[in-house]
Kinemage of the C-alpha trace (Angstrom):
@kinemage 1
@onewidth
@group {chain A} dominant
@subgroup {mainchain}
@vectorlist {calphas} color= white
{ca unk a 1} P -2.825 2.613 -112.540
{ca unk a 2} L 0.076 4.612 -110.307
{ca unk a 3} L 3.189 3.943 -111.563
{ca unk a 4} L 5.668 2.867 -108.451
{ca unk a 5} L 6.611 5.074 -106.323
{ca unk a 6} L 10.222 5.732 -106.312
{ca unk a 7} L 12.067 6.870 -102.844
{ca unk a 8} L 14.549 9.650 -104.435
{ca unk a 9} L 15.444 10.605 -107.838
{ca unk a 10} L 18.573 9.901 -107.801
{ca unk a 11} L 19.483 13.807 -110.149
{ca unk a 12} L 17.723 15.532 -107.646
{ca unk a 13} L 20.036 17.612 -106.042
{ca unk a 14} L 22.006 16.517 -102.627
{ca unk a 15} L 20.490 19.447 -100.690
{ca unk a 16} L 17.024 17.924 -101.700
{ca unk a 17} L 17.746 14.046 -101.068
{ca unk a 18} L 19.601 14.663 -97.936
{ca unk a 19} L 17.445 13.706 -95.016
{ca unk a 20} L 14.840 12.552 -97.051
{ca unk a 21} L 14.841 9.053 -94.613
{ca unk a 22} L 11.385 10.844 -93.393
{ca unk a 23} L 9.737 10.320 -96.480
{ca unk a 24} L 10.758 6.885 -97.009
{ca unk a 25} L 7.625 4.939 -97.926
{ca unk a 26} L 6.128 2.651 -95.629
{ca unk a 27} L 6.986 -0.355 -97.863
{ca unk a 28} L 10.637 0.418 -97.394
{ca unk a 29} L 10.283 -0.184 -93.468
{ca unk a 30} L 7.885 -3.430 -93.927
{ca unk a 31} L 10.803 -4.682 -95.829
{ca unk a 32} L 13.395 -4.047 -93.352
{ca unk a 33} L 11.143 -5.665 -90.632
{ca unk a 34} L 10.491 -8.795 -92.499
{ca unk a 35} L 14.625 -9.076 -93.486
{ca unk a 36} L 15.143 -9.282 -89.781
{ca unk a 37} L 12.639 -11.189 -89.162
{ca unk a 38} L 13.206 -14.449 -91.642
{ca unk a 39} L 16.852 -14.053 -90.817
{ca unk a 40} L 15.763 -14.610 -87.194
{ca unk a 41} L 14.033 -17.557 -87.640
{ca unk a 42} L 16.027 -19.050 -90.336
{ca unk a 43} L 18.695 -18.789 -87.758
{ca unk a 44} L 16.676 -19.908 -85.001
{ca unk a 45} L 13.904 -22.096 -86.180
{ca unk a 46} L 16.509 -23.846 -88.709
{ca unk a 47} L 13.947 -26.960 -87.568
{ca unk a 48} L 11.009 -25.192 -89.655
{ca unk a 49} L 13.087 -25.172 -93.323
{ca unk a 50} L 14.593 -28.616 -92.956
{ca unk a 51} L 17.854 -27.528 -92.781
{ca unk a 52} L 18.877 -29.209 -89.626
{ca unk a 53} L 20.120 -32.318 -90.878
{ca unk a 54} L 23.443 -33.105 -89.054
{ca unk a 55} L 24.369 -36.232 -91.032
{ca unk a 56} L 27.806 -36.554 -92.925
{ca unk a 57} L 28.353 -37.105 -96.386
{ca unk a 58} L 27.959 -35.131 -99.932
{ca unk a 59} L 24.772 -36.386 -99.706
{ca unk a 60} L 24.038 -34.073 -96.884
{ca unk a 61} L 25.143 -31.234 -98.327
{ca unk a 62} L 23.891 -31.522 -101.527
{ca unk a 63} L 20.134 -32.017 -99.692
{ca unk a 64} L 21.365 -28.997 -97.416
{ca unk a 65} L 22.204 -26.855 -100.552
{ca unk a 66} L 18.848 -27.843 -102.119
{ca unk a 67} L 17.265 -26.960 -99.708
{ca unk a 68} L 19.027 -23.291 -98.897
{ca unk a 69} L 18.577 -22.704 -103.018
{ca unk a 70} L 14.455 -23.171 -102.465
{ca unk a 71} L 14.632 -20.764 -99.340
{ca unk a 72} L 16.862 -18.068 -99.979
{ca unk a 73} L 15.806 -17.268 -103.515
{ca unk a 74} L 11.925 -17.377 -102.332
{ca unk a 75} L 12.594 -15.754 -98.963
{ca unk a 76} L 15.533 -13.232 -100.032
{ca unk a 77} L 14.566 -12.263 -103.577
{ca unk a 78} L 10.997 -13.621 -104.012
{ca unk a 79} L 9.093 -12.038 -100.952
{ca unk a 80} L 10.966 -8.829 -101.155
{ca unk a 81} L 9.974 -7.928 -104.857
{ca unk a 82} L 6.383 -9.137 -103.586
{ca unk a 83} L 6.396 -6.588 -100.765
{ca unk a 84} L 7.889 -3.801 -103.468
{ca unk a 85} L 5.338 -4.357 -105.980
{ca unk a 86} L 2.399 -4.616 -103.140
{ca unk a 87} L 3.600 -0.950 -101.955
{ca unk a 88} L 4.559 0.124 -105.526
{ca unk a 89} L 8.293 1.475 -104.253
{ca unk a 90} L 10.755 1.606 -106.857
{ca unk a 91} L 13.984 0.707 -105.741
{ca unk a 92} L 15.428 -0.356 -109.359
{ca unk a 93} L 18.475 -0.591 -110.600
{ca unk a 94} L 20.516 -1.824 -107.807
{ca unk a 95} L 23.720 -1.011 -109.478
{ca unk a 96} L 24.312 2.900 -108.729
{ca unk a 97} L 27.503 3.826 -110.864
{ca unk a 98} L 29.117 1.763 -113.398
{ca unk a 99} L 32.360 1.029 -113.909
{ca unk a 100} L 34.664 0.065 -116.765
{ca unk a 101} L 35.065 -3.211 -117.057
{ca unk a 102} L 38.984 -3.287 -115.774
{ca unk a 103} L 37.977 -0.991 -113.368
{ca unk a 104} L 35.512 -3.586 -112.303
{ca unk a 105} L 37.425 -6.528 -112.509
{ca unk a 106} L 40.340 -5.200 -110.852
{ca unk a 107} L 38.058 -3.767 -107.835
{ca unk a 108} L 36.467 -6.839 -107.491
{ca unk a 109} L 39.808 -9.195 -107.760
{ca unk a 110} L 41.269 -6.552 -105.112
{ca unk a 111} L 38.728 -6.580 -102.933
{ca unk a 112} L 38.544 -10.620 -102.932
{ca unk a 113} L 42.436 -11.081 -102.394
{ca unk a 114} L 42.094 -8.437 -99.251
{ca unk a 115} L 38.534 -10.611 -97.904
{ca unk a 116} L 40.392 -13.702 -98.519
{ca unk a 117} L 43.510 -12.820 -96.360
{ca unk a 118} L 41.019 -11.027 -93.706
{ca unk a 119} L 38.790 -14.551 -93.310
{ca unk a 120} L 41.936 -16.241 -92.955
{ca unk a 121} L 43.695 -14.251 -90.445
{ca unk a 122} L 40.341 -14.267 -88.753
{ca unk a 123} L 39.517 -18.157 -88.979
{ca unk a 124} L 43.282 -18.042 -87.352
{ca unk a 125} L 42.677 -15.690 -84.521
{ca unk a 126} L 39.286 -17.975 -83.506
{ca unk a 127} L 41.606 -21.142 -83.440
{ca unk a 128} L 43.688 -19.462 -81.341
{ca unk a 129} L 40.595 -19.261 -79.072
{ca unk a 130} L 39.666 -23.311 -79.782
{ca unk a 131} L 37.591 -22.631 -82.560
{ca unk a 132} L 38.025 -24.227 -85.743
{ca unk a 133} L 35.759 -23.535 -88.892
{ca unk a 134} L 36.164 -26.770 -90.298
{ca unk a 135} L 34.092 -28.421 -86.677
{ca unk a 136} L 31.401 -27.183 -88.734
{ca unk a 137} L 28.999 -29.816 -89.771
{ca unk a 138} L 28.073 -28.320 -93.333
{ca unk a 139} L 32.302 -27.114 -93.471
{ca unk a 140} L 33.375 -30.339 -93.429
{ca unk a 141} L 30.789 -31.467 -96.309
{ca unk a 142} L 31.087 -29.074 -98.117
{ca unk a 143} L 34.709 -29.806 -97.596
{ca unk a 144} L 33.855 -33.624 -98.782
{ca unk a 145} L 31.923 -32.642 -101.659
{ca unk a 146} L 34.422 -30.553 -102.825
{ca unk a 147} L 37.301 -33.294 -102.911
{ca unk a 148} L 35.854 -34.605 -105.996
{ca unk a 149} L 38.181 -32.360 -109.041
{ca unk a 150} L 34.445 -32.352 -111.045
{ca unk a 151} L 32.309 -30.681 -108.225
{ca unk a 152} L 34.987 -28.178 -107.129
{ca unk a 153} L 35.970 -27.229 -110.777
{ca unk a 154} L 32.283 -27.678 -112.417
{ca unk a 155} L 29.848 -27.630 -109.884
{ca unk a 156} L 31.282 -24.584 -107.004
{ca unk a 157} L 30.780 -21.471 -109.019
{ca unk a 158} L 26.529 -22.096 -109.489
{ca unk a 159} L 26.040 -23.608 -106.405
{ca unk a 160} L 27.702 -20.350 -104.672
{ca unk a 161} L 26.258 -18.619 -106.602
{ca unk a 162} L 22.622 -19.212 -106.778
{ca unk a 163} L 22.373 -20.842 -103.577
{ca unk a 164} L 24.221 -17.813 -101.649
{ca unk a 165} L 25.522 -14.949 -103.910
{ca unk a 166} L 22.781 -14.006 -105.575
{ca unk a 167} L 19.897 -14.331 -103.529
{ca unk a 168} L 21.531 -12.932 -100.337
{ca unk a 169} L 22.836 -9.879 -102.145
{ca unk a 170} L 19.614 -8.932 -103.874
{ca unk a 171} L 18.611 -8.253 -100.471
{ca unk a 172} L 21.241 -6.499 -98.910
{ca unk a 173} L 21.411 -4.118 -101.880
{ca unk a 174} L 17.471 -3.468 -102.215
{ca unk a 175} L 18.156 -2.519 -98.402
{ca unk a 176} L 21.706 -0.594 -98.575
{ca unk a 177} L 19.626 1.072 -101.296
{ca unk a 178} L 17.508 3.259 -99.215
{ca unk a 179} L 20.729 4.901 -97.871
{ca unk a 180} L 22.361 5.060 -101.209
{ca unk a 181} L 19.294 6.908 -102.840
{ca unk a 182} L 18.448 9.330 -100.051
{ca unk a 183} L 22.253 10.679 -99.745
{ca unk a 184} L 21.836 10.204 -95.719
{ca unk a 185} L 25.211 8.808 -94.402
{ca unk a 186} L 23.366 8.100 -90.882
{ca unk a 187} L 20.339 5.832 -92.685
{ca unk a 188} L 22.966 3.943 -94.568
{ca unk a 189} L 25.507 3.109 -91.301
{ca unk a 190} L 22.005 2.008 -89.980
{ca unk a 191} L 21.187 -0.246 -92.526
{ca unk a 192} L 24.954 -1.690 -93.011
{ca unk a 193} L 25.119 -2.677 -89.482
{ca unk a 194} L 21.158 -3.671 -88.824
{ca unk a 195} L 21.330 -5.959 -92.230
{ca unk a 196} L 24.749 -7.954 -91.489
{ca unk a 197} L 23.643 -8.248 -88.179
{ca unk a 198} L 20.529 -10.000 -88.790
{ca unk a 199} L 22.856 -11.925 -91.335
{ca unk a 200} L 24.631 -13.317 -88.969
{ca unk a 201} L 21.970 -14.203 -87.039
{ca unk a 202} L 20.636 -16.199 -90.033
{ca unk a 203} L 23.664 -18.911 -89.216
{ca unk a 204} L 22.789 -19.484 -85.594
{ca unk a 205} L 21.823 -22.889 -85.560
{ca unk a 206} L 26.071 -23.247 -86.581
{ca unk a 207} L 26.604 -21.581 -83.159
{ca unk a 208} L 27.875 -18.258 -81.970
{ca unk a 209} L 31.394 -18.197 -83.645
{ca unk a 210} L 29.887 -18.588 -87.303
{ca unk a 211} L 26.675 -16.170 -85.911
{ca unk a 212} L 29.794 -13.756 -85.786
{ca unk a 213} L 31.486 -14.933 -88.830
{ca unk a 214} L 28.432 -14.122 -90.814
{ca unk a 215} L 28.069 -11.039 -89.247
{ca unk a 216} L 31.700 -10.006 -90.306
{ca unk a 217} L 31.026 -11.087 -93.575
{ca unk a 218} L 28.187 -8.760 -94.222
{ca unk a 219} L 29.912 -5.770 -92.412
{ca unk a 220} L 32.598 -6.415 -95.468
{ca unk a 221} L 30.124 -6.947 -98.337
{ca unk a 222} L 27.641 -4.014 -97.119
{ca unk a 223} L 30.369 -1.333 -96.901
{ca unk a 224} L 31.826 -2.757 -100.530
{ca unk a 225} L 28.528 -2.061 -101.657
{ca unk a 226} L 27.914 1.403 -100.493
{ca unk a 227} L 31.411 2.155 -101.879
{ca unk a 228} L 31.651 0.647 -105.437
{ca unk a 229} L 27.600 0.481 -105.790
{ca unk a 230} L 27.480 -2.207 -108.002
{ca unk a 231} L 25.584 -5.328 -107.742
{ca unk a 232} L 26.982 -7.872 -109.694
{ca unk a 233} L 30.690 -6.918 -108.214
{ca unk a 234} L 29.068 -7.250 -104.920
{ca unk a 235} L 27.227 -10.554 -106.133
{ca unk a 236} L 30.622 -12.169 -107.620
{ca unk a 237} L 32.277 -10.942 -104.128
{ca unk a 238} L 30.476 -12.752 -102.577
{ca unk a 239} L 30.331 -16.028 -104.412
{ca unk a 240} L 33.787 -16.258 -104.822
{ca unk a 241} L 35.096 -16.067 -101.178
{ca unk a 242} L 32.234 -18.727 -100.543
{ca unk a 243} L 34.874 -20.966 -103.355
{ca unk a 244} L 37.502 -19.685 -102.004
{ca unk a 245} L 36.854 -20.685 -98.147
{ca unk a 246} L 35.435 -24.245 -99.880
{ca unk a 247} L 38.960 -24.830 -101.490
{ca unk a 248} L 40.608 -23.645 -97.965
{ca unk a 249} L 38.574 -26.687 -96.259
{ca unk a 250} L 39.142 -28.874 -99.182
{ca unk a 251} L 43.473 -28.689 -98.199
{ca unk a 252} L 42.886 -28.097 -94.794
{ca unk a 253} L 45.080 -24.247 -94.731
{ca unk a 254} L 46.289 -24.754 -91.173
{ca unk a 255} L 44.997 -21.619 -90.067
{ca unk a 256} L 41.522 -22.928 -90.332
């Protein structure tokens, strides 16, 4: 049996990964393909996944998270390893240079207090223009669910985190990858702005101000990833500006 095919060793010399986006295996581009693609119709066929449910209450949401738990961990971290093993590319670990733990910590708690004062201003600049974040239908129960002291203080952390954190940023960083491992600063701007597009796009059915949100979002967490190349940093990024816009809703910051 082959063993799986790597796309660079990454002690290979620069000179000899540079460029080396031509020998990417054809796996590599299935996988790109089909990341747009379910984003698409997640997006756009909401309808097909049962997450179109427009009905208030924590009940809702807790159906809606549910629901996005099932999908994104079989769509975003199931199918992809599928489609890796089926074309035997390697693209293992996903964390590309280590840090100390403060190092870690304090890159990660910097980067979240700079995201967190970024979504504000922006949720600010789009009520300027009549939009307000918390019109959203799953916002504002997420925003009721949240009320309760139990489910924000017990419950918020694992449902960001499996439902969104995780699964979402396996993907992105099996993708972000390619550029990462091939040194080729033009494959990885490619991938950074094709993936948090088609991000974006995955909240369409929310309309065209959280479409752009999203795609915001993954413009931030993308280009954090490519510089600190860490996945759990990126994962715990992630999850906790998810909290931290839930606790935002929760006392209604007027800039939302």
């Amino acid at each position: 049996m082959n063993p799986p095919r790597r796309l660079v060793e990454l002690n290979e010399p620069p000179s000899q990964r540079r460029g080396a986006v031509l020998n990417l295996p054809i796996g590599y581009f299935v996988l790109l393909l089909y990341y747009v693609g379910i984003n698409l119709l997640i997006g756009f066929y909401a309808e097909l996944f049962n997450l179109t449910d427009n009905s208030a209450g924590v009940e809702s949401f807790l159906s809606f998270s549910i629901s996005r738990f099932i999908i994104n961990f079989a769509m975003f971290v199931g199918v992809p390893v599928f489609i890796l093993s089926l074309f035997k590319v390697y693209l293992f670990p996903l964390t590309y240079h280590r840090h100390s733990l403060f190092s870690a910590f304090m890159g990660w708690l910097i980067s979240l207090a700079v995201a967190s004062s970024l979504g504000l201003g922006w949720f600010a600049i789009l009520k300027y223009f009549g939009f307000s974040i918390l019109s959203v239908d799953v916002v504002e129960q997420a925003s009721a669910f949240l009320q309760k002291p139990l489910n924000l203080y017990l419950f918020s952390f694992p449902l960001a985190l499996l439902t969104w954190g995780y699964p979402c940023e396996f993907f992105r960083a099996v993708l972000l990858g390619g550029g990462i491992r091939t040194n080729n600063p033009l494959l990885s701007s490619f991938l950074l702005i094709i993936s948090s597009v088609a991000f974006g796009m995955s909240f369409a059915d929310f309309g065209t101000m959280v479409t752009i949100s999203g795609s915001v979002l993954g413009i931030f967490l993308g280009f954090y990833y490519l510089l600190r190349r860490s996945f759990w940093e990126l994962v715990f990024l992630h999850t906790f500006i998810l909290i931290a816009l839930g606790i935002a809703a929760v006392y209604k910051f007027p800039m939302l």
